[in-house]
C-alpha distance (Angstrom), angle and dihedral (degrees) to the residues before:
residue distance angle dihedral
X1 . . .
X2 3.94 . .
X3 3.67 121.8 .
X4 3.37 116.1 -147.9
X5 3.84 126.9 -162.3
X6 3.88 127.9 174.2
X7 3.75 93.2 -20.7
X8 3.96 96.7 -49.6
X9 3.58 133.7 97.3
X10 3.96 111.9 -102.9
X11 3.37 111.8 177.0
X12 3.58 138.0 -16.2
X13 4.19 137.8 -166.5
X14 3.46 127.3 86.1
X15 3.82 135.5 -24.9
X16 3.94 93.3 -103.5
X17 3.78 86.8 48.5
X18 3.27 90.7 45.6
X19 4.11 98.8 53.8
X20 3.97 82.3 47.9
X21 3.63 92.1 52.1
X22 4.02 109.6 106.9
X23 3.87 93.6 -167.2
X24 3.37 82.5 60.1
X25 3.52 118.7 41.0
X26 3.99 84.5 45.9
X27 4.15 85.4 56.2
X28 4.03 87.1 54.0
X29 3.50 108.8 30.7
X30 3.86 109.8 17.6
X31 3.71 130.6 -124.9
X32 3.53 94.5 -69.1
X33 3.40 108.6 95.3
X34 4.01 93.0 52.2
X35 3.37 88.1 90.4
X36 3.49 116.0 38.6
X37 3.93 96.4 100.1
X38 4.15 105.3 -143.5
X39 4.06 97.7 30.2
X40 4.02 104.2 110.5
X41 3.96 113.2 -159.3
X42 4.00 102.3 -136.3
């Protein structure tokens, strides 16, 4: 899998590495849900 954010490459390995990845769960879904103790990112 390649991760693409505003027109560059951003990461890149596997799906499971990919949902693990902070750069880019940050890029899709913000820093918000860091810190919401109890949410799981699936």
């Amino acid at each position: 899998v390649i991760v693409m954010a505003e027109g560059r490459v951003l990461a890149q390995g596997s799906a499971a590495e990919m949902r693990a990845d902070e750069a880019v769960i940050e890029a899709y879904l913000g820093t918000g849900l860091k810190n919401k103790p109890g949410l799981a990112i699936a």
